[in-house]
C-alpha positions in Angstrom: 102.6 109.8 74.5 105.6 111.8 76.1 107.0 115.4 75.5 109.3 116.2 72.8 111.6 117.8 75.3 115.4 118.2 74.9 118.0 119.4 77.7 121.0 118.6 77.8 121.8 114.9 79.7 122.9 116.5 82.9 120.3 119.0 83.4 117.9 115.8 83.1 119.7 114.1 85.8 119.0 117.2 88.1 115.8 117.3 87.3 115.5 114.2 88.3 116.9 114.5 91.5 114.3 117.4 92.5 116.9 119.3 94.0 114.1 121.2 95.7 113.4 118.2 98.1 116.6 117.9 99.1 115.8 120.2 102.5 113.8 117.0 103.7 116.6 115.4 103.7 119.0 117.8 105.1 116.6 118.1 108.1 116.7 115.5 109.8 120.8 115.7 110.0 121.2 118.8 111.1 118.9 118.3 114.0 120.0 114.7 114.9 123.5 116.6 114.6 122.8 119.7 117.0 121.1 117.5 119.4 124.4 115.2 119.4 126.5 118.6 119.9 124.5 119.6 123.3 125.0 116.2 124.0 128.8 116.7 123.9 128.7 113.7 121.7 129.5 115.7 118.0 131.2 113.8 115.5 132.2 115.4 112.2 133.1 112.1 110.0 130.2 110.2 111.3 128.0 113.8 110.5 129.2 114.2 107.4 128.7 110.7 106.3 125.0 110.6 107.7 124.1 113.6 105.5 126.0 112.6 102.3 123.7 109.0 103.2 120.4 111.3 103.2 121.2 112.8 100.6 121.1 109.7 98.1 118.5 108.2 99.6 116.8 111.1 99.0 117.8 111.8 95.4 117.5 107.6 94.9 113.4 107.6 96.1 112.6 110.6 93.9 114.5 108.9 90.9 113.2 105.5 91.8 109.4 107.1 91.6 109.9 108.7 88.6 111.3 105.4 87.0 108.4 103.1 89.2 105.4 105.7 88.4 106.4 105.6 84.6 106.2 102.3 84.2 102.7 101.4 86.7 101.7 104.2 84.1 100.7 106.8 86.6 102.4 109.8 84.9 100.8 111.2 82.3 100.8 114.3 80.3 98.1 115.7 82.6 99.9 115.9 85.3 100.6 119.5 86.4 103.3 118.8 88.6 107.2 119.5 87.3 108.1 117.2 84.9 109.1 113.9 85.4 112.4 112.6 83.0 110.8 108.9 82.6 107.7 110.2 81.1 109.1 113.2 79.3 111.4 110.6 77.6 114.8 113.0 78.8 116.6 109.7 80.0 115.9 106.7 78.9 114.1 103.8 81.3 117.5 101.9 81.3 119.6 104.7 82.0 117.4 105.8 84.6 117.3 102.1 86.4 121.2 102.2 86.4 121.3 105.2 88.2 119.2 104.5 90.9 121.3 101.0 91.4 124.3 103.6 91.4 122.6 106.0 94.0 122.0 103.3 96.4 125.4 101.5 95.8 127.4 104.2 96.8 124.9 104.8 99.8 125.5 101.6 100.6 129.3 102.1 101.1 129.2 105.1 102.8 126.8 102.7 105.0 129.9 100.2 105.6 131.5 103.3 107.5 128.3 104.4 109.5 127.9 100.3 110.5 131.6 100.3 111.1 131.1 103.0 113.7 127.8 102.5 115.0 127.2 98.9 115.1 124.2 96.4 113.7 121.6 98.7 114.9 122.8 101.1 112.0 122.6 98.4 109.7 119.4 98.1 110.3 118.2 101.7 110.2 120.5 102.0 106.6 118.8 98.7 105.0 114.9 99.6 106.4 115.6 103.0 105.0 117.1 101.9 101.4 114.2 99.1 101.1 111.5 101.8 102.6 112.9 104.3 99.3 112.3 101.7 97.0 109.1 100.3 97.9 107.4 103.8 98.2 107.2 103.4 94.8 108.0 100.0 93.6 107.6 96.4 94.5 104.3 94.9 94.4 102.4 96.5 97.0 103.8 100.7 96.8 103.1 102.3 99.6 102.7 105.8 97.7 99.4 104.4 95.7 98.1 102.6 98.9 97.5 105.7 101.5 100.8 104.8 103.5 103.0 107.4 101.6 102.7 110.2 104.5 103.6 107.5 107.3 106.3 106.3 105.6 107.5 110.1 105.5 106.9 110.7 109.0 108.9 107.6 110.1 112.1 107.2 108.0 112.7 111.1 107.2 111.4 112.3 111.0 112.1 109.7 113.1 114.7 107.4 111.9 116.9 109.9 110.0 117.1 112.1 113.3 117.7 108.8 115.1 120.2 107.5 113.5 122.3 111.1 113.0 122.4 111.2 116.3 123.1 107.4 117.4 125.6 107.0 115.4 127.7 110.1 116.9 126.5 109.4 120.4 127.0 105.8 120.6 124.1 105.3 122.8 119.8 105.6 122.6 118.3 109.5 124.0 114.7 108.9 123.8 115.1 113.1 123.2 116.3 111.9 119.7 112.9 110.4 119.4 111.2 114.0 120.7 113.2 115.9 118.8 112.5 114.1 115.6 108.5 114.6 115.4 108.5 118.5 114.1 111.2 116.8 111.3 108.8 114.3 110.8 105.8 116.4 110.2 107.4 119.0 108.4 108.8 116.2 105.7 104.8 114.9 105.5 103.6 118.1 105.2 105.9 118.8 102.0 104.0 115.3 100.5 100.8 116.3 101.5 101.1 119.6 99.6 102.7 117.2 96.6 99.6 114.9 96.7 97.2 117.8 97.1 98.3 119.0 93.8 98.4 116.0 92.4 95.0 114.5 93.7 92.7 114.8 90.4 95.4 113.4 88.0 96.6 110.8 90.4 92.7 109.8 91.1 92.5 109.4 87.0 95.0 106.4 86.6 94.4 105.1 90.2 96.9 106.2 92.5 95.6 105.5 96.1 97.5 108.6 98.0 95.9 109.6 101.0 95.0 112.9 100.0 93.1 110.8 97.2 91.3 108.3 99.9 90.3 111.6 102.4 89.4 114.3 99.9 90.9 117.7 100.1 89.0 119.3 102.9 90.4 116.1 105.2 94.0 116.7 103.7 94.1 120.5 104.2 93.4 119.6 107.9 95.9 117.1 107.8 98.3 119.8 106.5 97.4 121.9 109.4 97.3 119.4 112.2 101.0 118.5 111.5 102.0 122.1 111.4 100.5 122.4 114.6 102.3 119.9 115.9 105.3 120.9 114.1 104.9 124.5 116.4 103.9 122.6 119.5 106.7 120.3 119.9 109.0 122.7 120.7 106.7 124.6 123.2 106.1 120.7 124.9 110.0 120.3 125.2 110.6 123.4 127.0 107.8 123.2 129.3 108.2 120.0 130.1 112.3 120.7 131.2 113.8 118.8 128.2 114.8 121.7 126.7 115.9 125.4 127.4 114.0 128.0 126.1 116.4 128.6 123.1 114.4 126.1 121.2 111.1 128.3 120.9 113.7 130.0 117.8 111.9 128.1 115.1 108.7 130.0 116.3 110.2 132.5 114.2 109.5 130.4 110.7 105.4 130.6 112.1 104.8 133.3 109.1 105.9 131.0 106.5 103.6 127.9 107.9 100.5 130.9 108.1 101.3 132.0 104.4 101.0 128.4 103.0 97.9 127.5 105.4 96.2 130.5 103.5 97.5 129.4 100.3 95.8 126.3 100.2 92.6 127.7 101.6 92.2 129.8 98.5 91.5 129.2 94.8 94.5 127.8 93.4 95.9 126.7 90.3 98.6 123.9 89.8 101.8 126.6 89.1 100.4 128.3 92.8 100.6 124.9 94.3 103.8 123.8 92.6 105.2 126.8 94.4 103.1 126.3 97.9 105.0 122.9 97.8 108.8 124.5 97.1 107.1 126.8 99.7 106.2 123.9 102.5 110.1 122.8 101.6 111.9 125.9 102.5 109.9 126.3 105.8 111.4 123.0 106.5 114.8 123.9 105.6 114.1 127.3 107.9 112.2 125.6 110.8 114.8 122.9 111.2 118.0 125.3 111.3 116.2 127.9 113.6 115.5 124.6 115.7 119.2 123.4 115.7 120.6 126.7 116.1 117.8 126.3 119.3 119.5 122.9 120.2 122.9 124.1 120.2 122.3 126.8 122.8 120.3 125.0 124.8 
């Protein structure tokens, strides 16, 4: 049964697009970007294409898991997360399925421009990362109902999205792209973890296999921590080890934020606390990752 809810059609739409992920996606640019800058390799058309891309894949996987989630049946009205336009009945299934083929069309021809500058290996970082969107969710075997959501985080939001900002302004492969990428990576998992620790009783009920649902909470509040840790340490790594100047230890400076939400979920919590621990776990990623580039560019 859904909500009798009514907003107007465009406020649905944002809704939709859970504007509040959109740092996640953002991330990864500016990093990939700043690293591509001390690299003496900055390109502003390339840039500014790569984070329009992110974007819409970012606001196309949260529209294609409300619209894929609705119809496995795995929102319901006991959810306590924000609600979600497919169930609530604020756009309709078909009108949500058209615009999620019209998020990932025009991604896919801002893609022509990327592949048109950096060759087939961005072809193949922009159509891994508009199937991976999809089949978090849909297809027959999703991976955010099997346990594989927080890996597939990790790897196209972390790793491949600080990649391929960077490759495709560079021209050529930095395995520091790679190095860089792993406190973006966690960071992103860690704002899913937070999603899916919320979520883990409801999600349990109509059978949704997250990880935080297969480990248990203790297990996933360690999980939350260990990638924080390693969020903090990968800087510290990369200046010690001589890949980076010291400038880079800047995004220690977001370290209150990550202790505040550690504490958070150690404590008796109810679902609006979390939903705000997990806008929370967003903005330090937003603040880590420009403290980090602004660390990149000087160094």
């Amino acid at each position: 049964m859904t909500q009798a809810i009514s907003i107007p059609r465009w406020r649905a739409w944002i809704l939709g697009a859970r504007p509040k992920t959109l740092p996640a996606a953002v991330a990864p640019v500016f990093v990939g970007t700043a690293l591509a800058y001390a690299h003496d390799r900055f390109s502003f058309w390339p840039a500014l294409a790569a984070l329009i891309a992110a974007l819409l894949i970012q606001v196309g996987a949260n529209l294609a898991n409300d619209y894929f989630d609705h119809a496995h049946g795995l929102d319901t009205n006991e959810r306590i997360g924000p609600m979600r336009v497919a169930q609530s009945g604020l756009i309709p299934m078909n009108q949500l399925k058209a615009g999620i083929i019209l998020v990932f069309a025009i991604t896919a021809a801002i893609g022509v421009y990327l592949i048109l500058v950096g060759g087939w290996l961005i072809l193949a970082i922009g159509a891994t990362s508009l199937i991976a969107a999809v089949a978090y969710s849909g297809g027959p075997y999703p991976l955010s109902s099997n346990g594989l959501g927080d890996l597939f985080a990790f790897i196209f939001f972390g790793l491949v999205a600080v990649f391929g900002t960077y490759y495709v302004q560079a021209l050529h492969y930095s395995p520091l792209a790679l190095y860089v990428a792993i406190p973006i990576g966690a960071l992103t998992t860690a704002i899913l973890i937070v999603n899916n620790y919320r979520d883990m009783e409801t999600d349990a009920r109509v059978g949704k296999r997250t990880l935080a649902v297969m480990i248990g909470p203790a297990a996933t509040r360690l999980e939350f921590i260990g990638l924080l840790a390693l969020t903090y340490s990968a800087p510290l790594v990369l200046w010690l080890a001589g890949q980076l100047s010291a400038w880079v230890m800047f995004s220690w400076l977001s370290l209150p934020l990550a202790i505040k939400l550690v504490r958070t979920l150690y404590r008796p919590v109810s679902g609006p606390i979390l939903n705000q621990a997990l806008a929370g776990t967003a903005r330090l990623d937003l603040v880590f990752s420009l403290l980090f580039t602004i660390g990149l560019v000087l160094s």
